[in-house]
PDB file of the backbone (N, CA, C, O) and the ligand in Angstrom, with CONECT records:
HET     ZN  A 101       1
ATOM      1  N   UNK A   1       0.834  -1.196   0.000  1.00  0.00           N
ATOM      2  CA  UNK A   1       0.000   0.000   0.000  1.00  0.00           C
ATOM      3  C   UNK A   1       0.868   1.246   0.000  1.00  0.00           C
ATOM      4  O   UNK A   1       1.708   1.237   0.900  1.00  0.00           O
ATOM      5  N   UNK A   2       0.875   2.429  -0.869  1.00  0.00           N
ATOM      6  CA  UNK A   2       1.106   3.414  -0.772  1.00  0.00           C
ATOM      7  C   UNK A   2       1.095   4.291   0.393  1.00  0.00           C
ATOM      8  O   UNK A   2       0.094   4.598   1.041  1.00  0.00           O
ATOM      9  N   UNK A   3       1.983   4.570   0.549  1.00  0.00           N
ATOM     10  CA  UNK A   3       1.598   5.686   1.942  1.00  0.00           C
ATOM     11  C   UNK A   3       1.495   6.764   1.801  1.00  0.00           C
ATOM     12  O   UNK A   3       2.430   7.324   1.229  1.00  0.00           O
ATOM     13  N   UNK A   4       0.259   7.635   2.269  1.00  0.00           N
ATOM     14  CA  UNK A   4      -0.134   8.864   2.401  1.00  0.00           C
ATOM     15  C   UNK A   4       0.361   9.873   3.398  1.00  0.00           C
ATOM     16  O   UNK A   4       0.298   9.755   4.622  1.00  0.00           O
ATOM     17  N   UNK A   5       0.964  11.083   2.583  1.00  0.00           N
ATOM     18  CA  UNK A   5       1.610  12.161   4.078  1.00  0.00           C
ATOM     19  C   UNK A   5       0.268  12.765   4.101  1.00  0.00           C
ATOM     20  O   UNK A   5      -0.299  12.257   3.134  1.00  0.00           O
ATOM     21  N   UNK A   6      -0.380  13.411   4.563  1.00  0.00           N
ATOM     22  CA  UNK A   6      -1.236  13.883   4.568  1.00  0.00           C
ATOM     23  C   UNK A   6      -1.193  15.540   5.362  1.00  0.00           C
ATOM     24  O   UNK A   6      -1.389  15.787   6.552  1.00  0.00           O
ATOM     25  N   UNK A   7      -0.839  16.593   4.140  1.00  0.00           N
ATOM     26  CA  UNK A   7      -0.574  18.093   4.915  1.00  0.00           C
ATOM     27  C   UNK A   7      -1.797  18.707   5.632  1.00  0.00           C
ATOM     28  O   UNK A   7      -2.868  18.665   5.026  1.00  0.00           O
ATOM     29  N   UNK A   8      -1.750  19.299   6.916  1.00  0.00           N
ATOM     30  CA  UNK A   8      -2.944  20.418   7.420  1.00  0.00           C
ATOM     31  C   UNK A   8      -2.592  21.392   7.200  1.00  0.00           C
ATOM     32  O   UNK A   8      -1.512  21.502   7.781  1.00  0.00           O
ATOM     33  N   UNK A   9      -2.863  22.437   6.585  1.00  0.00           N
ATOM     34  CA  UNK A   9      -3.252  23.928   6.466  1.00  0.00           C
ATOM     35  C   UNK A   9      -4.461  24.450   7.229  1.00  0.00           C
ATOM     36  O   UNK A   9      -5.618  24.032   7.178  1.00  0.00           O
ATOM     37  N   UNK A  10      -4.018  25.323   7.855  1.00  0.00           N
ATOM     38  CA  UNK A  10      -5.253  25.946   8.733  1.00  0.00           C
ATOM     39  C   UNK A  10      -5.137  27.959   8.235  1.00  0.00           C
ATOM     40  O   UNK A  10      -4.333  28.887   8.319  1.00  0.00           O
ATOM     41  N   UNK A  11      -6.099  27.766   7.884  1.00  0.00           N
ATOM     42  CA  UNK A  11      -6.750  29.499   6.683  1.00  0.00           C
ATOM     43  C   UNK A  11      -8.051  29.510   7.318  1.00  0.00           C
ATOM     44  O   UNK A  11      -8.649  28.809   8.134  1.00  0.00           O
ATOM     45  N   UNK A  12      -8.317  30.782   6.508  1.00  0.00           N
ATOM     46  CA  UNK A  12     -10.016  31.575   6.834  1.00  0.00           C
ATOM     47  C   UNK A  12     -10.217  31.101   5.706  1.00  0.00           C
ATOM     48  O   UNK A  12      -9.378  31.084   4.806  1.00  0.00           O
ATOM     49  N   UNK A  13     -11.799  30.494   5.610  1.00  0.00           N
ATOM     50  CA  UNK A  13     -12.109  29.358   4.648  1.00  0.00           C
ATOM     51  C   UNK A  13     -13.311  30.018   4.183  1.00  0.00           C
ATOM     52  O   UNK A  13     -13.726  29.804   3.044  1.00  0.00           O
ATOM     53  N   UNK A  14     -14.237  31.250   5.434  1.00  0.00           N
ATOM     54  CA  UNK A  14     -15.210  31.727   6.045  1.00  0.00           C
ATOM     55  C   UNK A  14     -16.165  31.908   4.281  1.00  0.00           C
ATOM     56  O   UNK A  14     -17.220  31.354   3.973  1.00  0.00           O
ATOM     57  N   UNK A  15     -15.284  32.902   3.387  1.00  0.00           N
ATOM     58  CA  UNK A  15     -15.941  33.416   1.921  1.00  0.00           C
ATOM     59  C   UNK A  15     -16.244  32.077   1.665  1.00  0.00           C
ATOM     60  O   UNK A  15     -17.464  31.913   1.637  1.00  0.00           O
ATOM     61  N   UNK A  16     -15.541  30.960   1.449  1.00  0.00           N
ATOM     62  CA  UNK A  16     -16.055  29.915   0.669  1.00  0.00           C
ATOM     63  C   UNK A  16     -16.738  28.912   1.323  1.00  0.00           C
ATOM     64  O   UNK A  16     -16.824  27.710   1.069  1.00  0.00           O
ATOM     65  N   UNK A  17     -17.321  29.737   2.405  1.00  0.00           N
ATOM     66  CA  UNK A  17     -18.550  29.027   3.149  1.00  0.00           C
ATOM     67  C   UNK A  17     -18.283  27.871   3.579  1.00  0.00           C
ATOM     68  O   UNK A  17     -19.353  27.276   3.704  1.00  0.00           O
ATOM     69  N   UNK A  18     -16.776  26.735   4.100  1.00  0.00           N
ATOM     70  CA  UNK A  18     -16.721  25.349   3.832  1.00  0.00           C
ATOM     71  C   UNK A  18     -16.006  25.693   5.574  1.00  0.00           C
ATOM     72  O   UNK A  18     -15.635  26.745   6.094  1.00  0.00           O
ATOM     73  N   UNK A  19     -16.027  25.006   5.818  1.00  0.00           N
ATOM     74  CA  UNK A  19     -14.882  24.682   7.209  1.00  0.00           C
ATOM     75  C   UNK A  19     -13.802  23.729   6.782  1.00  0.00           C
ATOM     76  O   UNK A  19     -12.777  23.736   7.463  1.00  0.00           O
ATOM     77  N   UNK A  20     -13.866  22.995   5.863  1.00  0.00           N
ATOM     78  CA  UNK A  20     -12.498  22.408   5.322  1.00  0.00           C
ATOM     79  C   UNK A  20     -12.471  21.966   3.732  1.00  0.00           C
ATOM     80  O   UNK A  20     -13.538  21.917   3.120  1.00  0.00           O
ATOM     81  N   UNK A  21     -11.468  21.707   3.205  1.00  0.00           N
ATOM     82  CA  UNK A  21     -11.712  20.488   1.912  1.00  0.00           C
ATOM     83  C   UNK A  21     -10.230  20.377   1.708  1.00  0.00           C
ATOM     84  O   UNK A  21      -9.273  20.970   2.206  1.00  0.00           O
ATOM     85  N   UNK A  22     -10.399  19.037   0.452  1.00  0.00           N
ATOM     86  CA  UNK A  22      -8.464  18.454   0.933  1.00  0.00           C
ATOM     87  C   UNK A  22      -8.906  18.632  -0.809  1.00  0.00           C
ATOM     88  O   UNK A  22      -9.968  18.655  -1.431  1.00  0.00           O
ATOM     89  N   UNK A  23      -7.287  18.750  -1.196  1.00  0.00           N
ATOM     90  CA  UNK A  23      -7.284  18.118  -2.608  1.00  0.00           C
ATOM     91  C   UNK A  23      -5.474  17.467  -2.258  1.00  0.00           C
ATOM     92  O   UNK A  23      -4.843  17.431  -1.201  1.00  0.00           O
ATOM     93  N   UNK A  24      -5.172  17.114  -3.400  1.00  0.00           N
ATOM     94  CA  UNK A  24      -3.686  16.438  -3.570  1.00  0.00           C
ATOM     95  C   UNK A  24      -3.032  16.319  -2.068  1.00  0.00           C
ATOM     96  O   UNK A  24      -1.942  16.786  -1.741  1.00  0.00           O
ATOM     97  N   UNK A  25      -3.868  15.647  -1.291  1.00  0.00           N
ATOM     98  CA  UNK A  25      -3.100  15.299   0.183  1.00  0.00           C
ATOM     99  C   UNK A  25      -2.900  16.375   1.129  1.00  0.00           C
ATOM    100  O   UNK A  25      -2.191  16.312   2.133  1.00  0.00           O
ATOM    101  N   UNK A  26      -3.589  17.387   0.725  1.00  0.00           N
ATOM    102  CA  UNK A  26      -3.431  18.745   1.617  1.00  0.00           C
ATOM    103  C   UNK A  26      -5.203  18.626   2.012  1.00  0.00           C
ATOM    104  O   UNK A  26      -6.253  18.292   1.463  1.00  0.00           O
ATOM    105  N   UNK A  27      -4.751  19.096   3.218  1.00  0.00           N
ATOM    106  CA  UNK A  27      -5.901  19.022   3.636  1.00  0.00           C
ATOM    107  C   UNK A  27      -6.364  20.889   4.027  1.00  0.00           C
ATOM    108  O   UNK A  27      -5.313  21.427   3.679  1.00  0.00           O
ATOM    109  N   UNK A  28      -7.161  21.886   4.450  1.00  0.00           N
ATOM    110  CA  UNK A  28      -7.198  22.880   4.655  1.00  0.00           C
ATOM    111  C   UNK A  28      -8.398  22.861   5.616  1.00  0.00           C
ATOM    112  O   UNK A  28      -9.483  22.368   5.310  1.00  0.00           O
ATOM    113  N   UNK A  29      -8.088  23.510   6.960  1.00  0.00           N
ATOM    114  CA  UNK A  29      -9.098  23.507   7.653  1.00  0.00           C
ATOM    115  C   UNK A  29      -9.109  25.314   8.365  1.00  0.00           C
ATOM    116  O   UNK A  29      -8.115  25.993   8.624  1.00  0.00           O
ATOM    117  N   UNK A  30     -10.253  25.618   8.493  1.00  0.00           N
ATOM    118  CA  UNK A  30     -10.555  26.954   8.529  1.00  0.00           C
ATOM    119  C   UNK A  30     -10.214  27.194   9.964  1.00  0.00           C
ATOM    120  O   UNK A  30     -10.732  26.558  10.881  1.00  0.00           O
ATOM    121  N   UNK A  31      -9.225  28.240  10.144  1.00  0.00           N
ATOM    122  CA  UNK A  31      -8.949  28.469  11.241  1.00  0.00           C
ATOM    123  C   UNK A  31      -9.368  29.167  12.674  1.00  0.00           C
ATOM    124  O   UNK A  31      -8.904  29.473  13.773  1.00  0.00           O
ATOM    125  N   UNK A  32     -10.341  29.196  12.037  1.00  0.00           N
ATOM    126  CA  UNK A  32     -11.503  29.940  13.574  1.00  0.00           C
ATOM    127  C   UNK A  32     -11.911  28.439  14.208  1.00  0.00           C
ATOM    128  O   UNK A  32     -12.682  28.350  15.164  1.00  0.00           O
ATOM    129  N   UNK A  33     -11.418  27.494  13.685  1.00  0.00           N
ATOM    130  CA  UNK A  33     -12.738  26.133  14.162  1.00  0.00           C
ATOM    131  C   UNK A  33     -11.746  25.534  15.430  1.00  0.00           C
ATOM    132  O   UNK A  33     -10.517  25.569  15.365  1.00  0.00           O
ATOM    133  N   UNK A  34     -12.416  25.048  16.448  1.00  0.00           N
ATOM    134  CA  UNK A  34     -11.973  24.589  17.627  1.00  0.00           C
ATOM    135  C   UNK A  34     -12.564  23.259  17.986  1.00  0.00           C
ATOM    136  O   UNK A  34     -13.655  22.762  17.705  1.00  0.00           O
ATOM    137  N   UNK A  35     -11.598  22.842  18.650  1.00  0.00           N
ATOM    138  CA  UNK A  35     -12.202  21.610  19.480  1.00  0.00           C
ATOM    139  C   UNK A  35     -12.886  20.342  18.928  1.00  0.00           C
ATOM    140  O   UNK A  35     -12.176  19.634  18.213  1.00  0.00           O
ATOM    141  N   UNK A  36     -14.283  19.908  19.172  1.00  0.00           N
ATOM    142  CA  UNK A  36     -14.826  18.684  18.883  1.00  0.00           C
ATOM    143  C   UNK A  36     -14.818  19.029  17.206  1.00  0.00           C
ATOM    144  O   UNK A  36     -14.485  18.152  16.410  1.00  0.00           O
ATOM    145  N   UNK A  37     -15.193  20.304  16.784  1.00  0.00           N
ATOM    146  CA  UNK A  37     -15.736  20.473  14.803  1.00  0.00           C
ATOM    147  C   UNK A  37     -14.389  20.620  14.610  1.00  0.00           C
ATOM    148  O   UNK A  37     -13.991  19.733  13.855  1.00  0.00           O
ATOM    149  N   UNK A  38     -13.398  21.453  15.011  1.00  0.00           N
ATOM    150  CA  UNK A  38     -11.790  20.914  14.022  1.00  0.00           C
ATOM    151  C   UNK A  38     -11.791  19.309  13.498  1.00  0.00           C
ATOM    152  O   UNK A  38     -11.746  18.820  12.369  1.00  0.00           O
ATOM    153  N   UNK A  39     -11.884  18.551  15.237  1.00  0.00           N
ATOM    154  CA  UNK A  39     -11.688  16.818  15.080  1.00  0.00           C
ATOM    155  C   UNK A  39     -12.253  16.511  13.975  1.00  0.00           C
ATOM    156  O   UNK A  39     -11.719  16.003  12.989  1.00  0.00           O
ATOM    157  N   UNK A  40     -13.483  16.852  14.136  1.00  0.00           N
ATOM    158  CA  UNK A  40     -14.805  16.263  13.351  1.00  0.00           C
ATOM    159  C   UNK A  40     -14.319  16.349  11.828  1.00  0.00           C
ATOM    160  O   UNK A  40     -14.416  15.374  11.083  1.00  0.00           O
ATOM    161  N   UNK A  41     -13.661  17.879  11.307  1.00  0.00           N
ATOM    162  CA  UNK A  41     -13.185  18.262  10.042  1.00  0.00           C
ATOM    163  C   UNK A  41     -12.110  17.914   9.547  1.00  0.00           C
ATOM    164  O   UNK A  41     -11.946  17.926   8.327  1.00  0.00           O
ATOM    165  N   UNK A  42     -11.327  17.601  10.255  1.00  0.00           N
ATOM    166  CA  UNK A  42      -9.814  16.692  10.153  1.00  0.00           C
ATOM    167  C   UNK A  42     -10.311  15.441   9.582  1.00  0.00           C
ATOM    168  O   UNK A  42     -10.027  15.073   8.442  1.00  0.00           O
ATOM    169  N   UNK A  43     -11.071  14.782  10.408  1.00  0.00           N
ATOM    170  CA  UNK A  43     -10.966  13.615   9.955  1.00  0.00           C
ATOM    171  C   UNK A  43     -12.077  13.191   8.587  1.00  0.00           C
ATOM    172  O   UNK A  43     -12.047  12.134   7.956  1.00  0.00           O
ATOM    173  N   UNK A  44     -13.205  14.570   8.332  1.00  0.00           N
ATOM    174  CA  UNK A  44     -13.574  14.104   6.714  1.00  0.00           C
ATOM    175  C   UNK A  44     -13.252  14.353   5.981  1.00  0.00           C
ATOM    176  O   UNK A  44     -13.622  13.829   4.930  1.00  0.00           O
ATOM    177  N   UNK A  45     -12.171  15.507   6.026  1.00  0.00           N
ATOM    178  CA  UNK A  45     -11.432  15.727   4.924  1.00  0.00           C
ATOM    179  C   UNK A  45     -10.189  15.110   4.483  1.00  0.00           C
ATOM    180  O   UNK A  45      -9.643  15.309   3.398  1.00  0.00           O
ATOM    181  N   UNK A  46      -9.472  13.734   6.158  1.00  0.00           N
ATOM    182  CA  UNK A  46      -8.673  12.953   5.576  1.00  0.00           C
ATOM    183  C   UNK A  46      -9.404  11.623   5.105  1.00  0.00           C
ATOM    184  O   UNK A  46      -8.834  10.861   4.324  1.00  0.00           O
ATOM    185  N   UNK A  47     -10.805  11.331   5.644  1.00  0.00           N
ATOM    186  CA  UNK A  47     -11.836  10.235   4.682  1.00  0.00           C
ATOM    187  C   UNK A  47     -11.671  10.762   3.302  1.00  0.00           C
ATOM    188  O   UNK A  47     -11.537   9.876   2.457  1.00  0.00           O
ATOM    189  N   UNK A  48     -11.647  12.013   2.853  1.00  0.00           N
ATOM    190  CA  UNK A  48     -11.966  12.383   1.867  1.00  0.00           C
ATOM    191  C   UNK A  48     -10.777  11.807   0.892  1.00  0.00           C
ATOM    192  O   UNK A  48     -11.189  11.236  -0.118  1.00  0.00           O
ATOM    193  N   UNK A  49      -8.903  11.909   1.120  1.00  0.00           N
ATOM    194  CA  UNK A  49      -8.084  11.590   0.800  1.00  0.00           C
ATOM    195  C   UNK A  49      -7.635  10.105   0.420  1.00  0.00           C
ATOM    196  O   UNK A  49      -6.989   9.515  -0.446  1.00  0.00           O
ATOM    197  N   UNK A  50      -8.431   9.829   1.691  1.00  0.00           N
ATOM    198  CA  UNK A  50      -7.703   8.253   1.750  1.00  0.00           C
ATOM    199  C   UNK A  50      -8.949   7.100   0.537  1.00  0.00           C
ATOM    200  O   UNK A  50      -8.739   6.146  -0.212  1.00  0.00           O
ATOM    201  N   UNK A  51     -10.486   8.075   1.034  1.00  0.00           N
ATOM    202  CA  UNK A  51     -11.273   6.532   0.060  1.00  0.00           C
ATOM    203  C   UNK A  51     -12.027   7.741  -0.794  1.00  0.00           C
ATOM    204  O   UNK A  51     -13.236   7.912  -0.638  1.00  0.00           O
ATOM    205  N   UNK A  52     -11.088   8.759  -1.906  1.00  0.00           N
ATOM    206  CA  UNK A  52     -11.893   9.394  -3.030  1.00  0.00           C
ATOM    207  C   UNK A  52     -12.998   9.166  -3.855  1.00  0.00           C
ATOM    208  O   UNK A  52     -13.426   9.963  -4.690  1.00  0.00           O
ATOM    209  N   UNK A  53     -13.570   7.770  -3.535  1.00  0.00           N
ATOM    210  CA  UNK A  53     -14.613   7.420  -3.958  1.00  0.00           C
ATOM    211  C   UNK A  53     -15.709   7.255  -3.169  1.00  0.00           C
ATOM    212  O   UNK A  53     -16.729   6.761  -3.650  1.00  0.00           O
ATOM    213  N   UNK A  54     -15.645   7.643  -1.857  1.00  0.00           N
ATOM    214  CA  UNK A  54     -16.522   7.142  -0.686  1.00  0.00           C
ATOM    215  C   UNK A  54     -17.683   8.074  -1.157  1.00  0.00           C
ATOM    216  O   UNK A  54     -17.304   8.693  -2.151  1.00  0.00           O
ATOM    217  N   UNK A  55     -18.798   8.356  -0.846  1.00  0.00           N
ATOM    218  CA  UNK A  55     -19.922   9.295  -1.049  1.00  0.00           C
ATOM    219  C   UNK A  55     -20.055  10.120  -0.001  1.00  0.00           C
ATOM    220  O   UNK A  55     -20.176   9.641   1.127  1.00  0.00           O
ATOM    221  N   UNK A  56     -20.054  11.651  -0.233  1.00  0.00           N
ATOM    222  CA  UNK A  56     -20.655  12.687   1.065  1.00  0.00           C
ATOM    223  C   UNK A  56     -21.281  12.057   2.068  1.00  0.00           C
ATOM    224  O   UNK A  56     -21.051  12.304   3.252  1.00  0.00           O
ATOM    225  N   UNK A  57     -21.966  11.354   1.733  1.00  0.00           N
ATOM    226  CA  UNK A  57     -23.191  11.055   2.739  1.00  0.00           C
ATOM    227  C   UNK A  57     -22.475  10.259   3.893  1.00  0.00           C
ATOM    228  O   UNK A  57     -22.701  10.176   5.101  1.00  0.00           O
ATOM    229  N   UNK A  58     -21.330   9.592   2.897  1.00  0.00           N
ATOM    230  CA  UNK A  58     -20.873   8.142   3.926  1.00  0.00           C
ATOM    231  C   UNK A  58     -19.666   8.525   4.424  1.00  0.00           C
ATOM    232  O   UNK A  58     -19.001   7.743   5.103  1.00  0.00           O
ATOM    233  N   UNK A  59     -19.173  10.008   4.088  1.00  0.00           N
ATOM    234  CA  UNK A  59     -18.110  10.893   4.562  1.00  0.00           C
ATOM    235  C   UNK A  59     -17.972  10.970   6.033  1.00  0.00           C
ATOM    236  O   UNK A  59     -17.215  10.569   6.917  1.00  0.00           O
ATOM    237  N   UNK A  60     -19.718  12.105   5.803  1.00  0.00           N
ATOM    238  CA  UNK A  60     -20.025  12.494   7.175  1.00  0.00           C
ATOM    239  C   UNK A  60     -20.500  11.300   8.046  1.00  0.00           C
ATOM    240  O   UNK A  60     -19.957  11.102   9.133  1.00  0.00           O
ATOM    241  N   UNK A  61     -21.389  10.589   7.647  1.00  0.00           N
ATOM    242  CA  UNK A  61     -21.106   9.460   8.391  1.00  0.00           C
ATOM    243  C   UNK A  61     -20.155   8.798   9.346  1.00  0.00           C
ATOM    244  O   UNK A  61     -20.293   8.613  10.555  1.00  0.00           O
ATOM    245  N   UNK A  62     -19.412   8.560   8.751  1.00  0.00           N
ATOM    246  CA  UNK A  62     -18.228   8.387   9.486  1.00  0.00           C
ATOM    247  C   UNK A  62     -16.742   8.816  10.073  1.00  0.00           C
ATOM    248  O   UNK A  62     -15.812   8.309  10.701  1.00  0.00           O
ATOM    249  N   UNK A  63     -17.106  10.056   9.477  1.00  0.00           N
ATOM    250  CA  UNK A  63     -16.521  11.118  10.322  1.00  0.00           C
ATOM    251  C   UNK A  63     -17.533  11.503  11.547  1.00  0.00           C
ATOM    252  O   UNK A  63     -16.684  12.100  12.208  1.00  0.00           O
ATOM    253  N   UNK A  64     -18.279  11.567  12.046  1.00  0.00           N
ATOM    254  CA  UNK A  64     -19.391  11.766  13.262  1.00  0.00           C
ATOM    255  C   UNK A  64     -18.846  10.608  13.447  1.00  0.00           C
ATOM    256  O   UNK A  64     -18.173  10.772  14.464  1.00  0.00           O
ATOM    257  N   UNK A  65     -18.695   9.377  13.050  1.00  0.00           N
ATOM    258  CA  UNK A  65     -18.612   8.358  14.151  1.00  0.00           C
ATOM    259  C   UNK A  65     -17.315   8.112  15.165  1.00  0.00           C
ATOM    260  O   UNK A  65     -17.255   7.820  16.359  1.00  0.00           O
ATOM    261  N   UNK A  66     -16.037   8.428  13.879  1.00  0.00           N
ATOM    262  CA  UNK A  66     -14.887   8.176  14.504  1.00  0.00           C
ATOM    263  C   UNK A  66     -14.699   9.854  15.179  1.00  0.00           C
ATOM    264  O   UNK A  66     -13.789   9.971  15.999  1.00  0.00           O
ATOM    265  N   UNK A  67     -15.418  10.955  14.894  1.00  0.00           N
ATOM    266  CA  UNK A  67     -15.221  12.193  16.117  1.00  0.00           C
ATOM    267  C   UNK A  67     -15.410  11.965  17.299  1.00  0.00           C
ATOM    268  O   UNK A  67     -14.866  12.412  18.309  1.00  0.00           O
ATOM    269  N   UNK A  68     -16.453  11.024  17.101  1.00  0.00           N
ATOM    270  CA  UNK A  68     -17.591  10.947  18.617  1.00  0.00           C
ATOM    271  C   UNK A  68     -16.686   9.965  19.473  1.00  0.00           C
ATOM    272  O   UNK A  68     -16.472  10.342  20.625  1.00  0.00           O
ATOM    273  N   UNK A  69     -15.951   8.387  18.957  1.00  0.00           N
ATOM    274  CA  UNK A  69     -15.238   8.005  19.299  1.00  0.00           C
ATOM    275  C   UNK A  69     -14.004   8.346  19.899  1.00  0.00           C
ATOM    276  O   UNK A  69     -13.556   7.685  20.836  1.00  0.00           O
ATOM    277  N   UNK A  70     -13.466   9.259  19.463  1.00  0.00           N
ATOM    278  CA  UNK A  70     -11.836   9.603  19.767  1.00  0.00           C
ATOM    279  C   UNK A  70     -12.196  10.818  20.796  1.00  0.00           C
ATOM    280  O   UNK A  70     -11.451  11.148  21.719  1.00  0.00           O
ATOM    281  N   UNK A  71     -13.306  11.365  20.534  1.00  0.00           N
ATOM    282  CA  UNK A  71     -14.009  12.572  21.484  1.00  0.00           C
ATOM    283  C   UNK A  71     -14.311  12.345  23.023  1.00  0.00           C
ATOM    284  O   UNK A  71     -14.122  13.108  23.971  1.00  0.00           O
ATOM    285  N   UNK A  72     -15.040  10.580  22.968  1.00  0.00           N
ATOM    286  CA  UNK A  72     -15.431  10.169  24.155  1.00  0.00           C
ATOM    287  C   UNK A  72     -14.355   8.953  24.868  1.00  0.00           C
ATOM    288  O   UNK A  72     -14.469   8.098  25.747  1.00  0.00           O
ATOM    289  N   UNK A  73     -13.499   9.323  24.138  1.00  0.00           N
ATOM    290  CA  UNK A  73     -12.104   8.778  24.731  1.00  0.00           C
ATOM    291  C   UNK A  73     -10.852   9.843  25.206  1.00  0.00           C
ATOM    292  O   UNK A  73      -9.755   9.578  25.699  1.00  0.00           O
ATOM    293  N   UNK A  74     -11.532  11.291  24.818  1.00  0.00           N
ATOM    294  CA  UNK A  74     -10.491  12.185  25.534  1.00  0.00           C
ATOM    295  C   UNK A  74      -9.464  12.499  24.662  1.00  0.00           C
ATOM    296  O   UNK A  74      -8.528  13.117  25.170  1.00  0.00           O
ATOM    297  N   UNK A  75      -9.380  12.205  23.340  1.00  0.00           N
ATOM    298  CA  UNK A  75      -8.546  12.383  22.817  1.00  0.00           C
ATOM    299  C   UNK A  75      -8.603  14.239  22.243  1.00  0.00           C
ATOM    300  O   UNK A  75      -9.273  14.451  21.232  1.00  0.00           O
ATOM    301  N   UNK A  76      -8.124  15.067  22.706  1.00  0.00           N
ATOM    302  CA  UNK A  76      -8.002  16.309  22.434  1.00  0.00           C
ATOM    303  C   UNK A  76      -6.632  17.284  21.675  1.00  0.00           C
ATOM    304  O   UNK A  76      -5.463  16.947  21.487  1.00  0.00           O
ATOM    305  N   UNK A  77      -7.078  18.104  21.475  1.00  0.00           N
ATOM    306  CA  UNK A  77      -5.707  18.846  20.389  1.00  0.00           C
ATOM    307  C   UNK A  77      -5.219  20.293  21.168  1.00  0.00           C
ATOM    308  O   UNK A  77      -5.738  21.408  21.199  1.00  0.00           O
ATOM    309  N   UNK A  78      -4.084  19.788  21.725  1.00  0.00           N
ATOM    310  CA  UNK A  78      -2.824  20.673  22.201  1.00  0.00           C
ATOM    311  C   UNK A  78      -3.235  21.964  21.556  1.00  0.00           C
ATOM    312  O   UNK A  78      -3.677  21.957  20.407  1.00  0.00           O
ATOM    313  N   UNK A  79      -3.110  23.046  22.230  1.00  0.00           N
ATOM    314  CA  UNK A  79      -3.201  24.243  21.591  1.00  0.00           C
ATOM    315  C   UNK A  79      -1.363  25.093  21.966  1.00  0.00           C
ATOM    316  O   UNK A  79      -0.851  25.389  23.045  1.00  0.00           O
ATOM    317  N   UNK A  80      -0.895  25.228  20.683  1.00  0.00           N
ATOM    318  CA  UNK A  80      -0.059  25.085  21.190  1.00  0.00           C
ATOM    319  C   UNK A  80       0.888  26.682  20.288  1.00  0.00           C
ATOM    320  O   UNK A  80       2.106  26.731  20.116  1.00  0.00           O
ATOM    321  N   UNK A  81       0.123  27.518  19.970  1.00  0.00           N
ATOM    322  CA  UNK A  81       0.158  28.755  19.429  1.00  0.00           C
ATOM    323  C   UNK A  81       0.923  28.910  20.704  1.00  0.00           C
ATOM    324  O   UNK A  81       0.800  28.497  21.857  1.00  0.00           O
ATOM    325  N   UNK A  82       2.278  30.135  19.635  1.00  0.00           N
ATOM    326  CA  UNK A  82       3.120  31.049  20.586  1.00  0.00           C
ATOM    327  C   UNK A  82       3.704  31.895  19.482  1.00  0.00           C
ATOM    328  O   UNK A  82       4.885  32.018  19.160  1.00  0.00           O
ATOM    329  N   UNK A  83       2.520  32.503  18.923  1.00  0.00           N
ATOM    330  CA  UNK A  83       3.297  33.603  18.086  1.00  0.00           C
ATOM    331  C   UNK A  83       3.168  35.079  18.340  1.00  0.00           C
ATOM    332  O   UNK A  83       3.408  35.996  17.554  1.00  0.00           O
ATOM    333  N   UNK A  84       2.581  35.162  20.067  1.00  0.00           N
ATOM    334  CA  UNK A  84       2.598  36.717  20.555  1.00  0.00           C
ATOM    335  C   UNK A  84       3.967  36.706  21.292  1.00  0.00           C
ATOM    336  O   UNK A  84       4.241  35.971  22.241  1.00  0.00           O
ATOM    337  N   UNK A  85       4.477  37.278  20.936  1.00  0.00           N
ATOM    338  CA  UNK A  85       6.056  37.819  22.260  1.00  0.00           C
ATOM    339  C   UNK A  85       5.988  37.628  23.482  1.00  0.00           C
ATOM    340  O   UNK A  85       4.966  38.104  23.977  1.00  0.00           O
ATOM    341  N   UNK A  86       6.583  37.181  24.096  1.00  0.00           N
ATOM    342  CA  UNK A  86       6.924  37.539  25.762  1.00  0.00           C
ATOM    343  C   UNK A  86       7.611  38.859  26.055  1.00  0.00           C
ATOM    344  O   UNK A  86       8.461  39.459  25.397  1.00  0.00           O
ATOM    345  N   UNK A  87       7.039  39.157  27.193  1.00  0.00           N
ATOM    346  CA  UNK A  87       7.633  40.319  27.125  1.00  0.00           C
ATOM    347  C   UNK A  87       8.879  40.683  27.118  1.00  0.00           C
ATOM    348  O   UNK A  87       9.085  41.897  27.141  1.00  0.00           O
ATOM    349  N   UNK A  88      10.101  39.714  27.084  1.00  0.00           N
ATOM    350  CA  UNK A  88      11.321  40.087  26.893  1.00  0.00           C
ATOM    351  C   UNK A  88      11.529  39.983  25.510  1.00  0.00           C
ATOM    352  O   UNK A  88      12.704  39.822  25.178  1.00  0.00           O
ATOM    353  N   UNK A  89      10.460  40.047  24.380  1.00  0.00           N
ATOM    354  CA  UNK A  89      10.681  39.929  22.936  1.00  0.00           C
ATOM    355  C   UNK A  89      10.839  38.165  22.637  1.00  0.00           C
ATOM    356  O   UNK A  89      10.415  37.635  21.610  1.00  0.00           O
ATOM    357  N   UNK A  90      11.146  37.836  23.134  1.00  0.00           N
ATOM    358  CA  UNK A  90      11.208  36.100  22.812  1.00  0.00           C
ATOM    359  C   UNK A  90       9.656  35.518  22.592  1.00  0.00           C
ATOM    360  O   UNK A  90       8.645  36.052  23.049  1.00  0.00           O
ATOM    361  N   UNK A  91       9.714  33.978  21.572  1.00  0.00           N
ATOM    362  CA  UNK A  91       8.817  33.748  21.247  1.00  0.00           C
ATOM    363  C   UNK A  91       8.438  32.559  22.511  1.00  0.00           C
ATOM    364  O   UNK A  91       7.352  31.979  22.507  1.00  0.00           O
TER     365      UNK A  91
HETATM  366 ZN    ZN A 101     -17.013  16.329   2.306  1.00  0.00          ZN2+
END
């Protein structure tokens, strides 16, 4: 099997009305989104990569399932932004 890198980009997505979409292994997720709907968007837009033939319907499907899963197991995302200064100028 081929192995997939699979890039995140996180942009304002907001004009094109979408909270995410992947093409050529990039994935793009809109950067206002937090928490359980990031998870949720991560993972249909890497369904989207991995089975290009799957159907919307069976996207979201199972993206709600494996969110809800990894959600009610605690699995959460580090916030881990440090691009305001300290006050001695350091990042
Ligand atoms: Zn989709």
């Amino acid at each position: 099997m081929k192995s997939t890198k699979i890039i995140v980009e996180h942009t304002k997505l907001g004009k094109q009305r979408i909270w995410g979409d992947a093409d050529n292994n990039i994935i793009r997720i809109d950067s206002r989104l937090k928490g359980k709907k990031h998870l949720e968007i991560m993972i249909h837009e890497a369904l989207h990569i991995l089975h290009p033939r799957m159907s919307e319907e069976k996207v979201v499907k199972n993206s709600v399932i494996l969110c809800n899963l990894l959600w009610e197991h605690d699995y959460r995302r580090v916030e881990n932004t440090n691009t305001i200064h300290l006050q001695d100028g350091t990042i």
